[in-house]
N, C-alpha and C positions, 0 to 999 in steps of 0.2 A: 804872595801867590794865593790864589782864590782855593777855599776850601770848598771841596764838591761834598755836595750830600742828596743822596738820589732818594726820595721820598717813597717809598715802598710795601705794597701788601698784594698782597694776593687777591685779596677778598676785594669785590666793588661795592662802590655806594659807602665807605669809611673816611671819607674827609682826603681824601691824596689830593685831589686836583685843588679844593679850596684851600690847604693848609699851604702850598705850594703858591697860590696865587696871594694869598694875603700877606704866609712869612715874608714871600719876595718885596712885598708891598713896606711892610711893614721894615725890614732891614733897610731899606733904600731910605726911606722915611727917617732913621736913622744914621741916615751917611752912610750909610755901606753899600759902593756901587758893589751891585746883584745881578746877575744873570738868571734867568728864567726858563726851563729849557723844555719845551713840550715832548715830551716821547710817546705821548699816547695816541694812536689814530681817533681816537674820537674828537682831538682837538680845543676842549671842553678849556682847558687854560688858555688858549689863545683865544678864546670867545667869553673868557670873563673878562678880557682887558679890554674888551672891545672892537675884535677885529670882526668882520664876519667873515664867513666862508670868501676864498678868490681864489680863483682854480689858477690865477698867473702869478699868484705869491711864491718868493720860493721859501723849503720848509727842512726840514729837517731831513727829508727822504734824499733829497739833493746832496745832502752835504754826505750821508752814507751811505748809500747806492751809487750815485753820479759822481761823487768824488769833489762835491763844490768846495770851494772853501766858505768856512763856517761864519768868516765876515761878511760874506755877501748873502746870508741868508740871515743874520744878525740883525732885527729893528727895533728901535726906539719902544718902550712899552708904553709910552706918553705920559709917565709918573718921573720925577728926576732923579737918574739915579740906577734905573731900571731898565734893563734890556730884554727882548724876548727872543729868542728863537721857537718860531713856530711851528705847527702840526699838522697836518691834513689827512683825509683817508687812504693817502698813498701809501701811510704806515704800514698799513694793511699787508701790502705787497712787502714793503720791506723785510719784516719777520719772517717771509721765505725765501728771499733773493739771499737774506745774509747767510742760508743755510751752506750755500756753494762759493763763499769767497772765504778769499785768504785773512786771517787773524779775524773773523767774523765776530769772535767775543772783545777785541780791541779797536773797533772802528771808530766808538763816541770818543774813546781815551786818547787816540790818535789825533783826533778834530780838536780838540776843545785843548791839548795839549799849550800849542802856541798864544792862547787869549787868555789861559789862568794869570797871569801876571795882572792884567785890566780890570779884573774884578778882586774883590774881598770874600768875596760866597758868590755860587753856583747851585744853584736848586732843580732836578732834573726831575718832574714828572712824567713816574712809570704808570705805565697800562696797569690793569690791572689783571695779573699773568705773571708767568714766569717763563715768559718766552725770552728768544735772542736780546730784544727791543728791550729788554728789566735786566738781561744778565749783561749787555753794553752798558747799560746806568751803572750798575751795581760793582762791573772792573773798572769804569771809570771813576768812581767814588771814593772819597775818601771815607766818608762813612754814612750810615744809612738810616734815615729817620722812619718809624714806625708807627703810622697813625691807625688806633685800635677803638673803635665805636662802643660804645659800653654796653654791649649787648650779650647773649650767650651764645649765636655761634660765631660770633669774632674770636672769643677765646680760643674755639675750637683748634683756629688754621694760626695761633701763636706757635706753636712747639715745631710744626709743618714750616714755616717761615722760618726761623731760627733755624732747625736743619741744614734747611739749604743755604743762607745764609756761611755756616763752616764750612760747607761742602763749598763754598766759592770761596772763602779763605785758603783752602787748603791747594786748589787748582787754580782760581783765578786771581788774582788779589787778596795775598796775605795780609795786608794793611788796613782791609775795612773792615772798620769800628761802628759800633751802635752808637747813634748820635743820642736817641734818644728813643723811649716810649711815649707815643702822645696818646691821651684819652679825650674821645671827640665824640661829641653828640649825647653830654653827660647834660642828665636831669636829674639834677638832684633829691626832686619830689617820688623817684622812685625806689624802691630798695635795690633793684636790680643793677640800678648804674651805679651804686656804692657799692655793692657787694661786688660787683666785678673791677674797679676801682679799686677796691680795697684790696681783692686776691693779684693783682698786677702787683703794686706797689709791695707786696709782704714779697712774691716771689723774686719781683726785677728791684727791688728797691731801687737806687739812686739811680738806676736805668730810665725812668719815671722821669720826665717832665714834671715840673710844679706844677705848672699852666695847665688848665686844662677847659677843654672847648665845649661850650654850652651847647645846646640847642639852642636857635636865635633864631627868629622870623627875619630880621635885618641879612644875617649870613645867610641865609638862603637865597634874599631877593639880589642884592647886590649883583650877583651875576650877571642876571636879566636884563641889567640896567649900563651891563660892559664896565665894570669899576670893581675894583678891591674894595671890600666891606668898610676899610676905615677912611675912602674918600666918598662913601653911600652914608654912611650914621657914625664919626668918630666917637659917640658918644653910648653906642651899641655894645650890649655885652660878648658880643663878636669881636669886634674891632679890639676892645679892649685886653680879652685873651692872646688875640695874635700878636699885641705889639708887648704883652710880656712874656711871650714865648722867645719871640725875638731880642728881646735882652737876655733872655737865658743861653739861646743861641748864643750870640756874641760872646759871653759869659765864658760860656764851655772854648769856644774857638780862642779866648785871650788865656786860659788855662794852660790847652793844650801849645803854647809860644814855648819854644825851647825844651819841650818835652817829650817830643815825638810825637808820631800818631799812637793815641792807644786803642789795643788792641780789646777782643771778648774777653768778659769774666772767665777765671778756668771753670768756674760754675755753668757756663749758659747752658751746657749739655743738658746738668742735670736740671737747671730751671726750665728749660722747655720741656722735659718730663713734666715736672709737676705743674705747668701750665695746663699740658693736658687735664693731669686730672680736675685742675680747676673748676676745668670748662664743665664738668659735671658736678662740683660742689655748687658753682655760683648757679646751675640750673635749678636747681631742687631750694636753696638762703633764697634765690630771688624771685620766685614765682610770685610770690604776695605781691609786689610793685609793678610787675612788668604791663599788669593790664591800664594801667594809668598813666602809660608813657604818654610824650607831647604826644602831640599831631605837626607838629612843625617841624617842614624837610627841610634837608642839605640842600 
């Protein structure tokens, strides 16, 4: 059965849509048929794999609003291996339709139910929000991966995410687990993307990802171009992050075999406390670096 991991932050512009389109890429890459699951009305993952905008596709909105089933809204990602359910600005409408339906927080969980068996991993790109639309990924989930930009007010909304986070433990899904902490859009030439780097890993320790995602002119273009980064420059230090992110992935999911789902540190409380106050240590360590960051976007 397919382990769901709904890609999640609050904060936009931190790598969710591309960490989503490349791991997907990248597992598949590896044998592991993957599902790809657009939840964001911007659509932004269905338009890296190269679909363009088509007002007569069906997407996502169909399968939890309309009640489609979720195989007929299921296409081919044109990578082998890889499948997409897509996204359009009907999202939009959704996050208030689901306001007045019945199990509103259980629609994605309901849908995707009967196909976890066809997959190996499920990767669910959330909005960027904590609307209906991220708390459906997030009861659907088995657990939730957390891509964190190495910046200083990324820190900020760590402790704010982790909250709710328990607070949907405790009500909606006892059973999701942090898959992991990703650091994305690290330059190393800065002090500021160590210093915040370094205060993750002391507070979240093995919650931390190894891998962790450069700034890359390549990862940014790839999009543009409709393709996952490691079929645009396999040889990009893009490409090369997400496919040993994706072995860690794998990694932790052959772990977790026969061991149950695990669950949060009894710590996380108190580490998203001192997250917070991170976020005003690493402001004042990292000012020296920050002016020097790339110029090169996601």
């Amino acid at each position: 059965m397919a382990r769901v991991i709904a890609i999640a932050n609050q904060k936009g512009g931190v790598g969710k849509t591309t960490t989503a389109v490349n791991l997907g890429a990248s597992l598949a890459a590896s044998e592991k048929k993957t599902l790809v699951i657009d939840s964001d009305p911007q659509g932004n993952a269905t338009s890296a794999f190269g679909f363009p905008k088509d007002p007569s596709r069906r997407t996502l909105y169909q399968t939890l609003i309309l009640g489609e089933p979720i195989e007929r809204v299921t296409i081919d990602a044109k990578i082998d291996g890889l499948d997409l359910i897509p996204s359009d600005k009907n999202l939009v409408g959704a996050a208030v339709e689901l306001v007045l339906m019945d199990n509103r927080e259980y629609r994605l969980k309901e849908a995707i139910q009967g196909i976890r068996d066809k997959y190996e991993f499920i990767l669910i790109d959330c909005p960027p929000s904590l609307d209906l639309l991220t708390v459906n990924a997030l009861a659907a989930s088995d657990s939730v991966l957390v891509p964190i930009q190495c910046e200083y007010f990324a820190l900020e909304g760590v402790s704010e995410l982790l909250d709710t986070l328990m607070r949907l433990r405790r009500t909606i899904n006892p059973t999701l687990s942090v898959e992991g902490i990703l650091l994305t859009m690290y330059d190393d030439r800065t002090t500021l993307s160590k210093q915040v780097a370094a205060d993750l890993r002391s507070f979240f320790g093995s919650q931390v990802f190894e891998s962790v995602i450069p700034r890359n002119v390549r990862l940014a273009e790839a999009p543009s171009h409709g393709m996952p980064v490691m079929f645009y420059d396999i040889h990009s230090k893009g490409a090369e992050s997400y496919i040993q992110l994706s072995k860690e992935v794998i990694v932790n999911a052959q772990k977790r075999v026969g061991q149950g789902i695990e669950r949060f540190d009894t710590g996380t409380g108190a580490a998203a406390s001192a997250a917070a106050g991170a976020a005003g240590g690493s402001g004042r360590s990292g000012d020296s670096g920050s002016g020097s960051a790339s110029t090169d976007s996601e």
